[in-house]
C-alpha positions as a Markdown table, in Angstrom:
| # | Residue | x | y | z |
|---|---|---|---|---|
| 1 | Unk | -42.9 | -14.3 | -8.7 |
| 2 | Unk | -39.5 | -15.9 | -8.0 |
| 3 | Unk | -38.4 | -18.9 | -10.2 |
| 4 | Unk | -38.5 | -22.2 | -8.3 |
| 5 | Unk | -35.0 | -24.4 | -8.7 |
| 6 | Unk | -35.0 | -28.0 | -7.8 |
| 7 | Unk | -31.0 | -28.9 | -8.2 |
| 8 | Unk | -29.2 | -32.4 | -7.8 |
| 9 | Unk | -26.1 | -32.2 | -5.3 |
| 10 | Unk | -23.7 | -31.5 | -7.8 |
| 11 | Unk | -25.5 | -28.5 | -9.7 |
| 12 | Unk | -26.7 | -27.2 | -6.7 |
| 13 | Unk | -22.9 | -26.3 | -6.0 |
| 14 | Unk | -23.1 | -23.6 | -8.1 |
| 15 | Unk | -25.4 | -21.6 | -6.1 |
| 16 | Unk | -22.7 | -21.3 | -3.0 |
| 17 | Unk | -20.1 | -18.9 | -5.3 |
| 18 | Unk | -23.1 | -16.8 | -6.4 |
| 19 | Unk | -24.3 | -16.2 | -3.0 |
| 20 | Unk | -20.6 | -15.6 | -2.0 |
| 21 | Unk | -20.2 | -13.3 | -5.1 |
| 22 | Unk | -23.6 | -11.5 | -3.9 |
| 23 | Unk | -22.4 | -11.3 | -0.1 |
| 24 | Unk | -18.9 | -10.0 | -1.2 |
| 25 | Unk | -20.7 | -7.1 | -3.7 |
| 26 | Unk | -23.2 | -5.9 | -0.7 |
| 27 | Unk | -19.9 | -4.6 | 1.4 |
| 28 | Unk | -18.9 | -1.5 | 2.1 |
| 29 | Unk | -15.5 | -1.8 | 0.2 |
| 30 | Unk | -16.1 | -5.0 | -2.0 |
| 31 | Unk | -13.6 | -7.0 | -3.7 |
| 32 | Unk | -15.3 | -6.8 | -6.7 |
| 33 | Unk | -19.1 | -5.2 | -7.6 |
| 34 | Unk | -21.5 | -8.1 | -9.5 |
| 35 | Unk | -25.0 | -6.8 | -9.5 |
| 36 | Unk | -26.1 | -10.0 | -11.4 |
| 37 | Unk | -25.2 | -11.9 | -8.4 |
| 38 | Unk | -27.0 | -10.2 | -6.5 |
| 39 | Unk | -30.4 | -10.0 | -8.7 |
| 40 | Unk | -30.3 | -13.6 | -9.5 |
| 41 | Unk | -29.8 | -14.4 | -6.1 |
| 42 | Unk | -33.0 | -12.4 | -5.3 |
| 43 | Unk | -35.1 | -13.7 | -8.3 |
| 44 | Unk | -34.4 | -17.1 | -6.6 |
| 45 | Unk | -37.2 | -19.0 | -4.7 |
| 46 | Unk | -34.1 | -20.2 | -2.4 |
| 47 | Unk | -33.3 | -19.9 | 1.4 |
| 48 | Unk | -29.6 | -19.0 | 0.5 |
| 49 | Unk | -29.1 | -17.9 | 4.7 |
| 50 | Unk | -30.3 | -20.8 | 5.9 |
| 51 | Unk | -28.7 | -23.1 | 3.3 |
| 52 | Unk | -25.4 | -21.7 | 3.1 |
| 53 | Unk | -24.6 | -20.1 | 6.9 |
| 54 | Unk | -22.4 | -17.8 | 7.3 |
| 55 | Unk | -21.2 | -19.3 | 10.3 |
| 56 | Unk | -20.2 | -23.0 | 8.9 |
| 57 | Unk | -19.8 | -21.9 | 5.5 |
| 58 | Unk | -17.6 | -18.6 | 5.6 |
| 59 | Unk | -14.4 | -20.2 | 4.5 |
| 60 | Unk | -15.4 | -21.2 | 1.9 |
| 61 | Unk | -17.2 | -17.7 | 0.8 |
| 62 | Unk | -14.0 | -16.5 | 1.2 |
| 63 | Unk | -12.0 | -19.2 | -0.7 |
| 64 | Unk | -15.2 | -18.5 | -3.9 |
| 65 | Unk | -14.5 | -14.8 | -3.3 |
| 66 | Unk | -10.7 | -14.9 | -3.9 |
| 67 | Unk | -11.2 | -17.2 | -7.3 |
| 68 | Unk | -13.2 | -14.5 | -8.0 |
| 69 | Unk | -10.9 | -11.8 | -8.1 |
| 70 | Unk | -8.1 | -14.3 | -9.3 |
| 71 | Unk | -10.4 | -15.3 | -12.4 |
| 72 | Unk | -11.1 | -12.0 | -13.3 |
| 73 | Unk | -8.4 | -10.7 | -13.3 |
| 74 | Unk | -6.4 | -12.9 | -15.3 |
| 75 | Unk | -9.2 | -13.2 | -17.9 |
| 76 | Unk | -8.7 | -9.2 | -18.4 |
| 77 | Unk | -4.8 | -9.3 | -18.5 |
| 78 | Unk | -5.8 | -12.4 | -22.0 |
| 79 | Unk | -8.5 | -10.0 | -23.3 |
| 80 | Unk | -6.1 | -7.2 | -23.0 |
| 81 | Unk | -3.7 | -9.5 | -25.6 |
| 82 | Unk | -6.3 | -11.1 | -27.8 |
| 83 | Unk | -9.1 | -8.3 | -27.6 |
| 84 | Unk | -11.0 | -10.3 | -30.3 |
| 85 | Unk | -10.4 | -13.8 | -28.7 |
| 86 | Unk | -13.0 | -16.3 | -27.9 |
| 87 | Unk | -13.8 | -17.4 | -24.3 |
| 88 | Unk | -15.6 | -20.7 | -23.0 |
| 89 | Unk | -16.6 | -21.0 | -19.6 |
| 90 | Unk | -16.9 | -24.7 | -18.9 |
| 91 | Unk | -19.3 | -25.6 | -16.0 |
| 92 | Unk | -20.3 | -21.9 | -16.1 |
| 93 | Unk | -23.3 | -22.3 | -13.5 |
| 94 | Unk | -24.9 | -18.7 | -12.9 |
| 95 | Unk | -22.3 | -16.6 | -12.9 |
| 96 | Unk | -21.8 | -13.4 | -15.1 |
| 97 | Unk | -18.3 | -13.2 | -15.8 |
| 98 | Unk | -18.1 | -11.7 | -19.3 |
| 99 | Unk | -20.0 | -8.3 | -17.1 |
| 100 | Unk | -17.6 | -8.0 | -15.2 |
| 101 | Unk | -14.7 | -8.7 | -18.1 |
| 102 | Unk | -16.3 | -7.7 | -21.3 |
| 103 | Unk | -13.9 | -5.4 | -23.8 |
| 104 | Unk | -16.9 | -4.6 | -26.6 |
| 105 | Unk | -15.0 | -7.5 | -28.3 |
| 106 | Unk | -14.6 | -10.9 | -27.6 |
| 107 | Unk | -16.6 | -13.5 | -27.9 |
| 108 | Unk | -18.3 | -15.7 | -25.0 |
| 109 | Unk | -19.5 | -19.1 | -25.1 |
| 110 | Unk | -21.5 | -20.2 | -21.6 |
| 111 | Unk | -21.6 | -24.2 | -21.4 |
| 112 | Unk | -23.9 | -26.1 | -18.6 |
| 113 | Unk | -26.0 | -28.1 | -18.3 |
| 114 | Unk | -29.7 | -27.8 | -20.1 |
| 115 | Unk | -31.3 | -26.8 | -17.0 |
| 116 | Unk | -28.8 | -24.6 | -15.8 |
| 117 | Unk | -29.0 | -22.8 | -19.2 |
| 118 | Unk | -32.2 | -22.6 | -19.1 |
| 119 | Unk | -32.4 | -20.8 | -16.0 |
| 120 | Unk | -29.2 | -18.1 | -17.3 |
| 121 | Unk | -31.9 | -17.7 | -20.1 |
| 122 | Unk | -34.5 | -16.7 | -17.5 |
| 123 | Unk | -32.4 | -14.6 | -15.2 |
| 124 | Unk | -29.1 | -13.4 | -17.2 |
| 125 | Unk | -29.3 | -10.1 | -19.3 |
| 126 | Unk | -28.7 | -11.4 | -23.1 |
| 127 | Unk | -25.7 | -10.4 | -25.1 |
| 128 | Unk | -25.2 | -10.6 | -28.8 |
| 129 | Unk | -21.7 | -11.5 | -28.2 |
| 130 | Unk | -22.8 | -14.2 | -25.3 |
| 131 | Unk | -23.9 | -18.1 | -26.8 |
| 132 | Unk | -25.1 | -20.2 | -24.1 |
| 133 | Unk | -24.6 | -24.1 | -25.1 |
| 134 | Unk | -26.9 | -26.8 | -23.2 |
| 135 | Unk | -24.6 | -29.4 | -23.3 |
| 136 | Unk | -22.4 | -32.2 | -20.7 |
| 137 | Unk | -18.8 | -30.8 | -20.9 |
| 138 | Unk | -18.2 | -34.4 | -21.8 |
| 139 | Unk | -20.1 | -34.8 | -24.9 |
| 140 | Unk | -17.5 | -33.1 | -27.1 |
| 141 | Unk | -19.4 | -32.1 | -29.7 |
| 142 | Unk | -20.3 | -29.3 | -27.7 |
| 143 | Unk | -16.4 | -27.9 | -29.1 |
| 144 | Unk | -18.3 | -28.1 | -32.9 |
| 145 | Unk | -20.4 | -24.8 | -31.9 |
| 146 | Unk | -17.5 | -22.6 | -31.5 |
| 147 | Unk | -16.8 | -20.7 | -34.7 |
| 148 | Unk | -13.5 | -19.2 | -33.7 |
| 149 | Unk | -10.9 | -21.6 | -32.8 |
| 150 | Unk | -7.7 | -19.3 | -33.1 |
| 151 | Unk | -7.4 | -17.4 | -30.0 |
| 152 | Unk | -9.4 | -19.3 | -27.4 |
| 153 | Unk | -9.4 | -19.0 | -22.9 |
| 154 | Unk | -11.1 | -22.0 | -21.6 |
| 155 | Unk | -12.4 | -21.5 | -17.7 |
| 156 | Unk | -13.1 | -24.1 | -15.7 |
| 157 | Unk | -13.5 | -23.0 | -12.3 |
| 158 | Unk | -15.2 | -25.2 | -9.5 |
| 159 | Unk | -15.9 | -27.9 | -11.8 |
| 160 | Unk | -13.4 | -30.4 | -12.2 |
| 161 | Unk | -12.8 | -31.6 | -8.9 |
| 162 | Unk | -16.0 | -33.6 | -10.1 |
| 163 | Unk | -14.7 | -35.7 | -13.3 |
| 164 | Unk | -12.7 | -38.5 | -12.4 |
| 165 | Unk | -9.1 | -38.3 | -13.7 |
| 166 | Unk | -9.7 | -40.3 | -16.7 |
| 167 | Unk | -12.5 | -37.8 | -17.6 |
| 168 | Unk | -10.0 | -34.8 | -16.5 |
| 169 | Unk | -7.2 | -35.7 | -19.1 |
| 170 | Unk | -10.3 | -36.6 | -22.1 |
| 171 | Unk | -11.7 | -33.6 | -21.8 |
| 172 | Unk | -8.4 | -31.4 | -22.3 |
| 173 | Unk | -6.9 | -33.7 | -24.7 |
| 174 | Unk | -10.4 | -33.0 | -27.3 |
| 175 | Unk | -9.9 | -29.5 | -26.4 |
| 176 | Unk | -6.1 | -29.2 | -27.7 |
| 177 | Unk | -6.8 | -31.0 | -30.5 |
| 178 | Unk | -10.2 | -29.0 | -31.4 |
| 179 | Unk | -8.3 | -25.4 | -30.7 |
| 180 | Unk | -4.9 | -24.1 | -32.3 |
| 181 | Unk | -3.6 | -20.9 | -29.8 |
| 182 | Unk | -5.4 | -22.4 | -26.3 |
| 183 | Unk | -5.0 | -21.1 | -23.0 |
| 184 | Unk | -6.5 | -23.1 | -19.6 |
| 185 | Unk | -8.2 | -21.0 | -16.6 |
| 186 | Unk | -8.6 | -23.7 | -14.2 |
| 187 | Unk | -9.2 | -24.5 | -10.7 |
| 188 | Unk | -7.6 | -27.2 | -8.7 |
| 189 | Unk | -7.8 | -29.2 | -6.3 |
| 190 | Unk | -5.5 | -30.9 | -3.7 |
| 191 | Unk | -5.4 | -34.5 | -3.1 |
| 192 | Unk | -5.8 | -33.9 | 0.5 |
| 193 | Unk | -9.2 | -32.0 | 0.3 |
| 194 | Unk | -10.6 | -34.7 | -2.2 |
| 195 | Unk | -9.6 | -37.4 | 0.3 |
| 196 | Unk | -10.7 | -35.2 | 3.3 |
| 197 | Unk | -14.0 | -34.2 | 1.5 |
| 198 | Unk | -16.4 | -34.3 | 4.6 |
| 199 | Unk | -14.6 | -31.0 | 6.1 |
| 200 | Unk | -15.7 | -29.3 | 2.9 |
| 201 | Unk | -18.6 | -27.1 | 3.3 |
| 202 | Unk | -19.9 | -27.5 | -0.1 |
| 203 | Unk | -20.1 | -31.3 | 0.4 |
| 204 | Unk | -21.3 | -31.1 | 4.1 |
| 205 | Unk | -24.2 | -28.6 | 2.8 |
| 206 | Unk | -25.1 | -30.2 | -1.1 |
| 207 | Unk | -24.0 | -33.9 | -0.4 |
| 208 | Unk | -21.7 | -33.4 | -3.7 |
| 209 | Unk | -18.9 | -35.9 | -4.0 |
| 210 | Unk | -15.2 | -35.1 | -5.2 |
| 211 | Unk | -13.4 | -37.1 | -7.2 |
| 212 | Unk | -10.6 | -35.7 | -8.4 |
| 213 | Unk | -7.5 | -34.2 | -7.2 |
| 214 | Unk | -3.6 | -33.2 | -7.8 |
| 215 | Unk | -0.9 | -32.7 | -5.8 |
| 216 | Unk | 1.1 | -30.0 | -8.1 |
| 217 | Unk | 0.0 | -28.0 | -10.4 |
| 218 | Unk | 3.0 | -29.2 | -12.7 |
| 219 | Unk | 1.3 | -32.9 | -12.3 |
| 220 | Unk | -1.2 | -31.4 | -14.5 |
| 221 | Unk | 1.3 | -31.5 | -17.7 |
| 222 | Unk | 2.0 | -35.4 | -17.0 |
| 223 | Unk | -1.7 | -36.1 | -17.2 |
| 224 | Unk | -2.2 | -33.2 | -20.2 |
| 225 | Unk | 1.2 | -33.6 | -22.3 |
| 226 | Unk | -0.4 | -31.2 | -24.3 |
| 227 | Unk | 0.2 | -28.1 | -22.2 |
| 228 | Unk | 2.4 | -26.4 | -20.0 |
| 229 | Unk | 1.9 | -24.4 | -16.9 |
| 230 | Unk | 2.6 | -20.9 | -17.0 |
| 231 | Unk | 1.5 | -19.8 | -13.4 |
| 232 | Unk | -0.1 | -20.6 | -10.6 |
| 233 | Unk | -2.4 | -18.9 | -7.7 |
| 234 | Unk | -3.3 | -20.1 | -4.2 |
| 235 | Unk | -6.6 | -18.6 | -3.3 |
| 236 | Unk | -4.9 | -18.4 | 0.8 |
| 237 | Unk | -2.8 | -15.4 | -0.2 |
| 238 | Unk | -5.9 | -13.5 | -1.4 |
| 239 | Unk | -7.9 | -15.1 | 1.8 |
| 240 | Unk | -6.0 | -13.3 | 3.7 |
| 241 | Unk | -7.9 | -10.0 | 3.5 |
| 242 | Unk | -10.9 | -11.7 | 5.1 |
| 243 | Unk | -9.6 | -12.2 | 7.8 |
| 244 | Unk | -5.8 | -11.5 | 8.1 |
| 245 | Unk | -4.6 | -13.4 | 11.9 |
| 246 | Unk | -6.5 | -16.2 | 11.3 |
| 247 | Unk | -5.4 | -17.1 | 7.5 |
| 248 | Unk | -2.0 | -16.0 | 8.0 |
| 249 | Unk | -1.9 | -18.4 | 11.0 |
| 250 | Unk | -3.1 | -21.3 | 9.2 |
| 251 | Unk | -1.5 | -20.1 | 5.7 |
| 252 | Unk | 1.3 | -23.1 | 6.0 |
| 253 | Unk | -1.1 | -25.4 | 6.6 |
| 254 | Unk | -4.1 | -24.1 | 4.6 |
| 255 | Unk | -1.5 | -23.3 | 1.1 |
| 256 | Unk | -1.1 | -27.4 | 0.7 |
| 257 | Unk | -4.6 | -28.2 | 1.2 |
| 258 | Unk | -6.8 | -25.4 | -0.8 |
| 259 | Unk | -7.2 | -25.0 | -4.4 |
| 260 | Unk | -5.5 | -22.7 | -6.8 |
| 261 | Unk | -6.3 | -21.2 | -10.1 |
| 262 | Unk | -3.5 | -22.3 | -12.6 |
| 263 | Unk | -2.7 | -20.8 | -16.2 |
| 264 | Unk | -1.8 | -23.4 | -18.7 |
| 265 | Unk | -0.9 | -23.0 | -22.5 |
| 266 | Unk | -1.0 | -25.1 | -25.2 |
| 267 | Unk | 2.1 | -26.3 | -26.8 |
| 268 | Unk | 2.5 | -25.7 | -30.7 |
């Protein structure tokens, strides 16, 4: 029997990058291969085609897909230096990440909401090395549960577009003061697209609201003095190999307006 989900607007979101992630790992030549995608996505009592059409929704499949790839990477090349390092995924939804990035190693810490949790519990294989934390990102004693606070990656990745600002610079100030060696994973969003929020798919299709955007991924250090950006990636340039006329036509356009993933370290 598939599990049933009832989902406010918000957590519901999380359901458009697993479908995307399932979609992406059915090609013939995939981006990337993640087969819990794809059996999550089938243990769900959930009309992903007709909620999330290909047709309207596409862009933003492609935009998921390329944070994807982005994400993943990047968490490899930090595991590759810290091979014993700690990683929290903030927001984590239902996706599988530490699959995909795992080293035998490190240590992962999933945080979500209680009834998202509960649902990885359901449907997620179980790790040793995996601790799932039901728990509001913004109730910071949620940061008291990790043991190792040496060598820590925090990923936030289509999550705070929905904190307003003053949430935004709360939340990363507890974490730098909480953690000593900190790296940020995170995805942003532009000003423009949180002002402009009815042409996003996700908010046409869930009815979720942003609130929260930036213009620079620099601005991030003037609201987080704490850290400093090491690097920055515009998901257009990898949205380009789904469909290469189109992208590259609108790519002047599209690079101002769509998020990116930016790398962020803390400053000792």
């Amino acid at each position: 029997m598939k599990e049933k989900i009832d989902l406010s607007a918000v957590s519901e979101t999380m359901l458009v990058p697993l479908y995307a992630r399932a979609i992406e790992s059915k090609k013939e030549n995939p981006e990337f291969i993640d087969q819990t995608a794809i059996k999550v996505m089938d243990s769900l009592d959930y009309n992903f085609k007709k909620r999330f059409k290909t047709s309207t929704n596409k862009m933003n499949f492609w935009g998921c897909s390329a944070r994807t790839v982005i994400l993943d990477n990047l968490t490899k090349e930090y595991i590759k230096e810290n091979p014993d390092a700690t990683i929290i995924n903030i927001a984590c939804g239902l996706d599988d990440r530490f699959s995909r990035v795992d080293n035998g190693q490190i240590i992962w810490y999933n945080l979500d909401f209680e009834d998202i949790i509960d649902l990885r519990e359901k449907l997620i294989e179980k790790n040793d090395r995996i601790i799932n934390i039901a728990s509001s990102a913004l109730d910071f004693t949620w940061m008291d549960k990790i043991e190792n606070n040496e060598n820590v990656l925090v990923i936030a990745e289509g999550f705070l577009m929905y904190l307003d600002e003053k949430e935004v610079e709360e939340l990363f100030k507890q974490i730098s003061h909480k953690f000593k060696n900190v790296k940020l994973l995170i995805e942003l969003m532009s000003n423009w697209m949180v002002k402009n929020q009815k042409a996003h798919d996700t908010v046409r299709t869930t009815g979720a609201v942003f609130k929260w955007g930036i213009n620079e991924s620099k601005d991030f250090e003037k609201l987080c003095s704490s850290y400093k950006l090491l690097a920055e990636y515009n998901l257009t340039d990898l949205m380009k190999k789904y469909s290469p006329i189109f992208i590259r036509l609108i790519s002047p356009v599209l690079r101002s307006r769509n998020n990116r993933i930016a790398l962020f370290e803390k400053i000792n």
